[in-house]
Short mmCIF file of the C-alpha atoms (twelve columns), coordinates in Angstrom:
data_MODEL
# 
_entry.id   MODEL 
# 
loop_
_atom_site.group_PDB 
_atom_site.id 
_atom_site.type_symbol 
_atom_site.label_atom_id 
_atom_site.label_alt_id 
_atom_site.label_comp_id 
_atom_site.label_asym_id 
_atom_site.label_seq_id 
_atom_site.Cartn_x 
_atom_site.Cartn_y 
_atom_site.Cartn_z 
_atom_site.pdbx_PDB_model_num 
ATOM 1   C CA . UNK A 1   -6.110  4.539   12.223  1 
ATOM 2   C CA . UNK A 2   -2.731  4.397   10.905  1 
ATOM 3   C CA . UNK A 3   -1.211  2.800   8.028   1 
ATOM 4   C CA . UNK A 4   2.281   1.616   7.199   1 
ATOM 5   C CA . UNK A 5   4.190   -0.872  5.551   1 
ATOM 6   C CA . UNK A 6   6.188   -3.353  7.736   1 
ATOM 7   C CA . UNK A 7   7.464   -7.161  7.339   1 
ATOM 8   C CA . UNK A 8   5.133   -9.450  8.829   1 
ATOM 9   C CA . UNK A 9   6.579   -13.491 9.052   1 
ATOM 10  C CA . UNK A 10  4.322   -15.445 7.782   1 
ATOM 11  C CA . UNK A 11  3.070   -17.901 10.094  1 
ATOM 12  C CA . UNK A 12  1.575   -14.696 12.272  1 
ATOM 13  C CA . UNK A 13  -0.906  -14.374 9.321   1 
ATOM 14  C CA . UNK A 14  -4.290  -15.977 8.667   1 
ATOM 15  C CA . UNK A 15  -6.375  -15.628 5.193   1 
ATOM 16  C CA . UNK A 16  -9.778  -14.064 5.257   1 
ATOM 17  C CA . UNK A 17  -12.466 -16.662 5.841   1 
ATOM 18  C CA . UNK A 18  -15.438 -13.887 4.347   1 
ATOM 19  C CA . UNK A 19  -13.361 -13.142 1.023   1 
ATOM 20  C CA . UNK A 20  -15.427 -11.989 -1.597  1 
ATOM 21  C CA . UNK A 21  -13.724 -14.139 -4.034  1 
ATOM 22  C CA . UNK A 22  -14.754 -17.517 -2.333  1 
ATOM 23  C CA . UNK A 23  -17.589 -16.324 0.582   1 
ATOM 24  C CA . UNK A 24  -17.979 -17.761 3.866   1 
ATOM 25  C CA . UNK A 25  -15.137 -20.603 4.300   1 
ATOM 26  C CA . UNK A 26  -14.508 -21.618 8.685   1 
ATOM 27  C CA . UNK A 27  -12.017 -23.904 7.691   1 
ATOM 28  C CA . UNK A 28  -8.265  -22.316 6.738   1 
ATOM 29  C CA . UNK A 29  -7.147  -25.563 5.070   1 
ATOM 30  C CA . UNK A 30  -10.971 -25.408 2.571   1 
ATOM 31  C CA . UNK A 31  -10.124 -21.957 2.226   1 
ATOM 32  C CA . UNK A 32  -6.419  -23.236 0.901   1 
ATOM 33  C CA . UNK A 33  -7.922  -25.753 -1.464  1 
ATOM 34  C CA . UNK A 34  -10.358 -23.351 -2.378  1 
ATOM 35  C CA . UNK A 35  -7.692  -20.909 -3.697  1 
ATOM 36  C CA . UNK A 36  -5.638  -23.982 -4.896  1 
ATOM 37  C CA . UNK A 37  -8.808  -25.336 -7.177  1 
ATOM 38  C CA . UNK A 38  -10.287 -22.257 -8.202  1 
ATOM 39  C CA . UNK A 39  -7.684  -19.338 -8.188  1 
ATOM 40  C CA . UNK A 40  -4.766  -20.613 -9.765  1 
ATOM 41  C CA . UNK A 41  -2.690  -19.880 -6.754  1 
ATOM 42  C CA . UNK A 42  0.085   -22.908 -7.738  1 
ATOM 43  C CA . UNK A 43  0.680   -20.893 -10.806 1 
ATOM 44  C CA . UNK A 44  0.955   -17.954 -9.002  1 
ATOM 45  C CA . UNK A 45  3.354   -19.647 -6.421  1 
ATOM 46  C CA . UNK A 46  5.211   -21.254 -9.163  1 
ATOM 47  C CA . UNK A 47  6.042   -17.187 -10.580 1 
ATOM 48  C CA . UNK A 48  6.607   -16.316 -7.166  1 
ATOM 49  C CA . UNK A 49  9.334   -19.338 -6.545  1 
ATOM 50  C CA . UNK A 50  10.738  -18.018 -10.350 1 
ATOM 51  C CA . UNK A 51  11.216  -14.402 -9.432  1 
ATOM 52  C CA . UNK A 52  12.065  -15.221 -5.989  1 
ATOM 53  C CA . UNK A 53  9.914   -12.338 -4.606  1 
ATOM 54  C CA . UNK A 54  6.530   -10.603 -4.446  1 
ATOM 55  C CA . UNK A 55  6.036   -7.977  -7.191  1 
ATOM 56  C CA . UNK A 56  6.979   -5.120  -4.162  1 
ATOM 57  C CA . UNK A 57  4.146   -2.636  -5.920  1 
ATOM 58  C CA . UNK A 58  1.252   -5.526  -5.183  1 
ATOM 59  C CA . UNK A 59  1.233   -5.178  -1.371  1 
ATOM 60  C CA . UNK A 60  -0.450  -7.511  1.034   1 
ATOM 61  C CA . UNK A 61  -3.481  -5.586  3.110   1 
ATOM 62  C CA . UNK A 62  -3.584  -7.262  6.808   1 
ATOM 63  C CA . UNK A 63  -5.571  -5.944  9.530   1 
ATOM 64  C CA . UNK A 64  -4.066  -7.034  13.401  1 
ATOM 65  C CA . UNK A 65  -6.678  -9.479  14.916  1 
ATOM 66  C CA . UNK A 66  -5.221  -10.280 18.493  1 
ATOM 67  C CA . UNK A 67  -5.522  -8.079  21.654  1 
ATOM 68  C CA . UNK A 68  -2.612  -5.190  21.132  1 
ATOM 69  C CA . UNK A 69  -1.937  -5.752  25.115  1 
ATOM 70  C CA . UNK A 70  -1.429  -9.411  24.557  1 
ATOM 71  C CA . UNK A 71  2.561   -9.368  25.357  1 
ATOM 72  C CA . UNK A 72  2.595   -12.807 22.234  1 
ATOM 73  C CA . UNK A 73  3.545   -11.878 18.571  1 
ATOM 74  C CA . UNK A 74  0.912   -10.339 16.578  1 
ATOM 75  C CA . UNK A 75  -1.392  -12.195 14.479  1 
ATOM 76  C CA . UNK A 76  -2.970  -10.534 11.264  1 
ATOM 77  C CA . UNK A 77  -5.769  -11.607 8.661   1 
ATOM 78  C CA . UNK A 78  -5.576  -10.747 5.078   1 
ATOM 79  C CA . UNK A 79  -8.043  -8.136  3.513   1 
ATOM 80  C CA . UNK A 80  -6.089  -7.806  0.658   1 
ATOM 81  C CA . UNK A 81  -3.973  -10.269 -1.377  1 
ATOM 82  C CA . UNK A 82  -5.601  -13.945 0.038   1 
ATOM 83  C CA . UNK A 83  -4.470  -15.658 -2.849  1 
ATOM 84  C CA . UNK A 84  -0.998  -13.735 -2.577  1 
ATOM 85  C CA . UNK A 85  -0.724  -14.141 0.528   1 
ATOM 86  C CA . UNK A 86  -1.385  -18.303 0.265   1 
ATOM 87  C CA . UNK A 87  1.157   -18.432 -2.472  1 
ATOM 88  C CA . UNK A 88  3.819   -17.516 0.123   1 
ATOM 89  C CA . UNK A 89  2.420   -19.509 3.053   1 
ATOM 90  C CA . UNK A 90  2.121   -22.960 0.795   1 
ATOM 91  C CA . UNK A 91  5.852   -21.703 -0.531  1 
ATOM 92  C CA . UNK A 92  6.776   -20.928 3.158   1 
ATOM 93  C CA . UNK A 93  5.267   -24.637 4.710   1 
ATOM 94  C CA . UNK A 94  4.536   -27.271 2.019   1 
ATOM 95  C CA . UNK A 95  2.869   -29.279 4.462   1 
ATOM 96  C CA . UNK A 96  -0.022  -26.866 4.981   1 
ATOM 97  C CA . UNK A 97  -0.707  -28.038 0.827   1 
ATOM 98  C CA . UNK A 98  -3.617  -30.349 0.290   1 
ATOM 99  C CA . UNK A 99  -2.717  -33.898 -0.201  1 
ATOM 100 C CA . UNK A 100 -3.159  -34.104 -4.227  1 
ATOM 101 C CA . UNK A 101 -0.974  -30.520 -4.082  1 
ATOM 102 C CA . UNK A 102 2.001   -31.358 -1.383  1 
ATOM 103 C CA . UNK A 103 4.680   -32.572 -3.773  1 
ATOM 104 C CA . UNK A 104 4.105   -29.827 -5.885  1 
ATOM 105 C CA . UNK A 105 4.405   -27.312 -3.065  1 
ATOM 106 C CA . UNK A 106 7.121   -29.192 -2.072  1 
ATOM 107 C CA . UNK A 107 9.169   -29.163 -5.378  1 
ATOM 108 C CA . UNK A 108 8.308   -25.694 -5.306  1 
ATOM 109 C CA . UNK A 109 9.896   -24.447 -1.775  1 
ATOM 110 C CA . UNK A 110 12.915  -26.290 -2.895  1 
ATOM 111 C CA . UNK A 111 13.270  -24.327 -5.727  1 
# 
């Protein structure tokens, strides 16, 4: 198994529903207001919308998930970064926010 480092968009990625962090979660928007609640991951989207970038030495471990002869983009899950990697999808599409977060999230992307 190889390893490199290559630009994924966003929307081709899905966050781990086993994390360690939060356990079994089925449902990607409770594991999104899991992170939101519990992980500080506004704060952590609020320094990313700051900075205007990932700290580029914190990388973002994805493993490929659909069928490499599927002729479709190529869909990923995170194994590394969930909460990094939710930052930049609530950054990327406010909507995906929780109700009581969306205006934040939407302040936020604006920014």
């Amino acid at each position: 198994m190889s390893s490199e480092v290559i630009p994924i968009p966003v929307d081709r990625i899905h966050l781990f529903d086993r994390n360690p962090r939060h356990g079994y979660i089925a449902d990607p928007d409770k594991i999104i207001e899991r992170l939101l609640d519990e992980e500080q991951v506004y704060e952590l989207a609020k320094s990313i919308a700051e900075r205007g970038e990932l700290n580029p030495l914190q990388l973002i471990g994805v493993i490929r998930i659909d069928d490499e002869a599927d002729e479709g983009e190529p869909t990923y899950v995170v194994y590394e970064g969930n909460r990094r990697a939710c930052a930049v999808m609530l950054l990327n599409d406010p909507d995906l926010a929780p109700a009581k977060w969306h205006k934040r999230f939407i302040k936020l992307a604006e920014s």
